[in-house]
N, C-alpha and C positions, 0 to 999 in steps of 0.2 A: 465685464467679462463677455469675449462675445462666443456665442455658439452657433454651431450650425443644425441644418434641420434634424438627424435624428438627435443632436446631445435635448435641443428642445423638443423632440417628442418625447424623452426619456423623461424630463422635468415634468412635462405635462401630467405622464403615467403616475408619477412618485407622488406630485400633489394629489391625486385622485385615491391615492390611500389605495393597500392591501389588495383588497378584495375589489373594488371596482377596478383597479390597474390590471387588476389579472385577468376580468373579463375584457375588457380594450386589446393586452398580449391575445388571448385567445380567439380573433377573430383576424392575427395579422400572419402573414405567411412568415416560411420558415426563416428566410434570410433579413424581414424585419425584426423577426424575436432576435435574431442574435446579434442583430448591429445594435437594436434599442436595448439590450440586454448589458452587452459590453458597455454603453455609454452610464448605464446606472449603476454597473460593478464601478466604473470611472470617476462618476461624480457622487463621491461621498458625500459632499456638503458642499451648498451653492447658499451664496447672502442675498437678502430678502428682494434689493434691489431688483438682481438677473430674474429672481424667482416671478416676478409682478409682470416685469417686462415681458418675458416669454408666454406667462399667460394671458396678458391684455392682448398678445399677439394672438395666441388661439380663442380667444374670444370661448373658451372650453368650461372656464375655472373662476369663481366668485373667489379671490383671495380677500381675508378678513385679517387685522391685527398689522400690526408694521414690522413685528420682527419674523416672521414665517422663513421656515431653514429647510429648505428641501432634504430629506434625510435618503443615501443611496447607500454602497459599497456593497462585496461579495456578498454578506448574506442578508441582505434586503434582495438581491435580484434571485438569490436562491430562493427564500421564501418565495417571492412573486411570480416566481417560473412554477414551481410546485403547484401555487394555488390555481393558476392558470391550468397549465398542460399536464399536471399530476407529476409524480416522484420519478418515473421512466424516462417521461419525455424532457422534464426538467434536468435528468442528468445527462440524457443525450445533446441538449443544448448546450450545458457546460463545458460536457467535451471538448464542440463545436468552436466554441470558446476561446478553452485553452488551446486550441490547433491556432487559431486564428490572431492572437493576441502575441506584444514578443515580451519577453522575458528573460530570466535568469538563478543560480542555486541562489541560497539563504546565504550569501556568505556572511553575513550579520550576525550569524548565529553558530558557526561551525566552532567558534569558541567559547558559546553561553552555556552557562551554567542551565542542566536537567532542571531545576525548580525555577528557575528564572523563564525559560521558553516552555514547560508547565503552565506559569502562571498567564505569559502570554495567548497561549493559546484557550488559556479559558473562556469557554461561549461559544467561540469560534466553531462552523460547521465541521462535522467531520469529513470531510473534502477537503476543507482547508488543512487540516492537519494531518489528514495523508498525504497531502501535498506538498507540505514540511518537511516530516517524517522522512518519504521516496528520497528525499534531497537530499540530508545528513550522510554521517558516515555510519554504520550499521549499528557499532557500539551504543553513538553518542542517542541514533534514535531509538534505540532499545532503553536505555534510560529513561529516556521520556515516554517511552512506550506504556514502561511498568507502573508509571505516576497517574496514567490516565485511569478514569473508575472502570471498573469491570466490564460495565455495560457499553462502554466507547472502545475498548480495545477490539473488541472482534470485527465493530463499525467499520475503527481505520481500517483494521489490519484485510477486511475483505475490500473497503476501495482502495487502499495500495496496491494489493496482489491482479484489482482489475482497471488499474491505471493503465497500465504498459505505457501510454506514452501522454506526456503534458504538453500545451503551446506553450513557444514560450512567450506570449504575450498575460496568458493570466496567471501563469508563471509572477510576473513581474509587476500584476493589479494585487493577488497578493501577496509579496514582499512588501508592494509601497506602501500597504496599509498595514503591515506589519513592521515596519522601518518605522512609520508615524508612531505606533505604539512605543516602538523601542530606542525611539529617539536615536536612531545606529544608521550608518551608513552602507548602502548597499551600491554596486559597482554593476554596474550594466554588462552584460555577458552573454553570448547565446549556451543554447542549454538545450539537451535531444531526449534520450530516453530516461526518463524516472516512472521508477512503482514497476509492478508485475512481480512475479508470482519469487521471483530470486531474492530482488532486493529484501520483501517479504521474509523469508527463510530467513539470508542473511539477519536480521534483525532480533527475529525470534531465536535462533542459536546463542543470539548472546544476550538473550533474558535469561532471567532468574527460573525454574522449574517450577517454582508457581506462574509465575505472569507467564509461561509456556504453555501452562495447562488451560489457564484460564481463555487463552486466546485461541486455541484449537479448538476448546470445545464450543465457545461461541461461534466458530467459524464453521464450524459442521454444522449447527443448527442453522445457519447462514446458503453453505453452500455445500453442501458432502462433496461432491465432486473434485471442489478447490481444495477445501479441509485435506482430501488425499492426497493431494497431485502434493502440496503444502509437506506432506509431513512423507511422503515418497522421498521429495528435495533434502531431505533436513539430514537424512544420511543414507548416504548411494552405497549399494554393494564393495566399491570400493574401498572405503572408507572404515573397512575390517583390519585394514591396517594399523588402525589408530585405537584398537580394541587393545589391554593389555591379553598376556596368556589364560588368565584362569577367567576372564569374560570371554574369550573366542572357545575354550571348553568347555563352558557352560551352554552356549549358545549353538553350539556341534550337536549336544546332548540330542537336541530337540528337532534335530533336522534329518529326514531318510538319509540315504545314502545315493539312491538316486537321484533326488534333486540336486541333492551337495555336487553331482557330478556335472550335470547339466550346468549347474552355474559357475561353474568352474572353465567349460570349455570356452576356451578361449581371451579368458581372465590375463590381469598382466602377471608376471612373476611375483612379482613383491606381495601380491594378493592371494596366487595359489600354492608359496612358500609360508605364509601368514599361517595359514589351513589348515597343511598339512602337516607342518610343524607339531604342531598339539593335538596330531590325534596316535593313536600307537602304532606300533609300527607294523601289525598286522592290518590294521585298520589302512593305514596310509597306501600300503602297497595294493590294498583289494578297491582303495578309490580312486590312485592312478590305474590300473587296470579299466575299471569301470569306464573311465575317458577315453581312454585309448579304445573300446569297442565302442563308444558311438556312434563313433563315422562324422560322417556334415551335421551339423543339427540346426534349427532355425533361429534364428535369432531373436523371435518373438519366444522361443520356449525357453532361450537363453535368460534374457530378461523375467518372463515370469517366473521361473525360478530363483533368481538373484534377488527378487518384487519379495518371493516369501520369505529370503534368509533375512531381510532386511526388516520385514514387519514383524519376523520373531527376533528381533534385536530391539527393535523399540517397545516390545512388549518388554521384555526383561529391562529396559533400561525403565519403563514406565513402573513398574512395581518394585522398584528398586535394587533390582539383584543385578546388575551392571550399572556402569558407569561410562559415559560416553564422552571421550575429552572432546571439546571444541575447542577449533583452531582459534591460538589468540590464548589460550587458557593458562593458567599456572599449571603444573603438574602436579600429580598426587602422590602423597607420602602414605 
């Protein structure tokens, strides 16, 4: 096997074990950590022979025993980035990474069974399995979403939502080592946006209302910020359409009449026909009036408005006095 110099700096690093490897990475600039970095997500396993040769070459490394197996792949260079440059800057590397490497989706997987790519992913960084996940189709990764333990769903589900985008070269480091697991054939492809804060959503709508709960609230203690933006997404002002009648008067109940009008201005029909529909008919005609004296109004008040009818719909839907069909769903009898 022949290499070139950084695949043999990376061998050198991986003989040098853990923790001296990761003092060696942390003395080398940024575009060595991520070429020697790539090269030992690359070489999983090298035979004893290349192993000798490269270090009788650096003259670095006392190799002992005659079967010694250089051991590398994702998360050996994950570990060894962490211990090095700590948890931030190790994932900033990864990024760097995955921009830089080519790749492609799981199609290996887009017809595997939830328990089977479960089991695969078992061990596996969570990195790695948000970077599965981001790939599938919403459904099929919400499945596997829900199999994961408690403590790992919030994990992915916060580095999906701050993936936004993968290379597709580590894209494709692991696939190969997950093809190797699953003995399946994967087909070379390019590949651009996966993960961010949608696909995320997407996924959780079509969990179960526990694996929902469970993953928001991990995800708040995570990140409040996301946790909102996350469940903002999960059903838009618009989306009152899909409310039946005695969920949209329930959820009226609890809302001024001013607000109601504000978020109204400007709404499509099908949304301020929804509205008004179910409220009485003194009512309806005193909250078209209300709109009609507005006048122009800002579009930021438009929105925070529409922000509170929508957070007092997920409270009702959280306490169980509505029901909020998702798209995709059976209907209810």
């Amino acid at each position: 096997m022949t290499l070139n110099g950084i695949q043999k700096a990376a061998v050198v690093i991986m003989q040098l074990g853990r923790e001296r490897g990761a003092k060696v990475l942390a003395q080398l600039g940024e575009t060595e950590i991520d070429e020697i970095t790539a090269e030992i997500v690359r070489l999983e396993s090298i035979d004893s022979a290349t192993v000798e040769s490269v270090v009788e070459e650096f003259h670095a490394v006392s190799i002992q025993g005659p079967s010694l197996i250089a051991r590398g792949g994702l998360s050996y260079a994950q570990e060894l980035l962490e211990a090095s440059l700590g948890a931030e800057r190790a994932a900033s590397v990864m990024d760097r990474l995955a921009a830089a490497m080519a790749g492609q989706p799981f199609e290996f997987l887009q017809h595997a069974d939830a328990k089977q790519i479960l089991s695969l992913l078992n061990g596996e960084h969570p990195q790695t399995m948000a970077l599965v996940l981001a790939h599938l189709r919403p459904e099929h990764a919400s499945a596997i979403m829900a199999g994961l333990a408690p403590e790992n769903q919030a994990e992915v589900a916060h580095r999906i939502a701050l993936m936004e985008r993968a290379s597709p070269d580590v894209v494709a480091v692991v696939a190969e080592t997950l093809q190797r697991k699953a003995s399946s054939v994967l087909s070379p492809q390019e590949t651009s946006a996966v993960g961010g804060v949608q696909p995320l959503v997407d996924i959780i709508n079509r969990a179960d209302p526990g694996t929902e709960k469970l993953i928001l609230e991990g995800l708040e203690i995570r990140d409040k910020e996301l946790a909102d933006e996350v469940r903002s997404r999960m059903f838009v002002f618009a989306d009152v359409v899909m409310l039946d009648d005695r969920a949209v008067q329930l959820v009226l109940r609890g809302i001024e009449s001013a607000a109601l009008s504000v978020a109204l201005k400007g709404a499509a029909d099908e949304v301020r026909d929804k509205i008004l529909t179910n409220l009485s008919e003194r009512a309806r005609e005193n909250l078209v009036e209300e709109i009609e004296m507005l006048g122009p109004t800002r579009l930021s008040q438009v929105e925070e408005a529409r922000a509170g009818i929508v957070q007092a719909i997920r409270r009702l839907e959280e306490t169980g006095q509505i029901v909020i069909r998702r798209e995709g769903e059976d209907e209810y009898v």
